[in-house]
N, C-alpha and C positions, 0 to 999 in steps of 0.2 A: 334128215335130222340125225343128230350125233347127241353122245353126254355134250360138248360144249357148248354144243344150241343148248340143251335142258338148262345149264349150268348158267346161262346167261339170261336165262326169264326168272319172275317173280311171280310168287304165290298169289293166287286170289283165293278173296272169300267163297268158297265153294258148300254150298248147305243143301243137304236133302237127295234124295236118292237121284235124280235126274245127274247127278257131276262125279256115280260112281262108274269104274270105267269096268267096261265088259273086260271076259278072260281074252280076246283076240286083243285087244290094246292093252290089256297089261303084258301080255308075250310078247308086243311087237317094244314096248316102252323097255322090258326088263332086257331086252336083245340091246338097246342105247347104252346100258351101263356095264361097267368095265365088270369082270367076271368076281365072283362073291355074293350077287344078290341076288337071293333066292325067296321062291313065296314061305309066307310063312302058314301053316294051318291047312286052311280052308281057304286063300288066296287073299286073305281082307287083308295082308301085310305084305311089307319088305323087310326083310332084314338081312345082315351082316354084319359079319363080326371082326374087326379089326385086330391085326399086333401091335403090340410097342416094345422099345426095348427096358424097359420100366414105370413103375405107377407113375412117376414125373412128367414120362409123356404119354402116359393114358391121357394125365390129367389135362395138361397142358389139348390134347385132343378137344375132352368133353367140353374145354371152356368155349373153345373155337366152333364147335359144333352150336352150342346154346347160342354164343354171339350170335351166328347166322341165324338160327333158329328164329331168336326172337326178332329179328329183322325181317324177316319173311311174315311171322307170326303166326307160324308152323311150328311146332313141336314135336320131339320123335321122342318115344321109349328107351331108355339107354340104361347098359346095365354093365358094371364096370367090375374088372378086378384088376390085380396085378400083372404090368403087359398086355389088358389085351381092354375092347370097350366093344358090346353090341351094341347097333344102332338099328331101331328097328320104326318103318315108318307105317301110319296108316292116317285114314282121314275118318275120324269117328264119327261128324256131321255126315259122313256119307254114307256110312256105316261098312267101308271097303276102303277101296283105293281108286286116288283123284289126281290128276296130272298133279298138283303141289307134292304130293310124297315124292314123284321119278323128278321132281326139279329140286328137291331138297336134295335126295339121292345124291344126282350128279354135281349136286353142290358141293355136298360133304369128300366127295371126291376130286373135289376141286382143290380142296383146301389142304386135301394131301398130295396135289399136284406144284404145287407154289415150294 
């Protein structure tokens, strides 16, 4: 498996501690995605932090990210300024991290791949 396998699956409803993924599948999952993504904390997140060459396409990013977002019906934490946007995923029904955060992940890398 690679980001474009991740990149070409869809989110499922994932609830309750059994769909949070141990630390050996978050290391084997975070090694899939192109370099940038790192744990965040205590390992319950993903995040990264993107450039841009101004707020115009921060913004023009954030909308691209939500479209996906709400299409999967996943949601990341996102925190914006001028040039640049964090994107930070976790699964709070899991209360960690669930194969939907590394498939949004490699999504949102997707879409800076096009």
């Amino acid at each position: 498996m690679n980001a474009n396998d991740l990149a070409t699956r869809h989110c499922q409803p994932r609830k309750g501690k059994e769909h949070a993924l141990g630390s050996a599948q978050v290391a084997e999952l975070l090694q899939l995605l192109p370099s940038g993504w790192q744990l965040r904390g205590d390992g319950a997140a993903i995040v990264k932090d993107f450039g841009f060459a101004d707020f115009h396409h921060t913004l023009g990013f954030i909308n691209a990210v939500g479209f996906m977002a709400n299409q999967e019906d996943h949601h990341p934490d996102l925190e914006a300024g001028y040039g640049h946007c964090q994107v930070l995923w976790s699964t709070h029904d899991v209360g960690g991290l669930s194969l939907n955060d590394f498939i949004c992940a490699a999504r949102v890398e997707a879409l800076l791949a096009r």
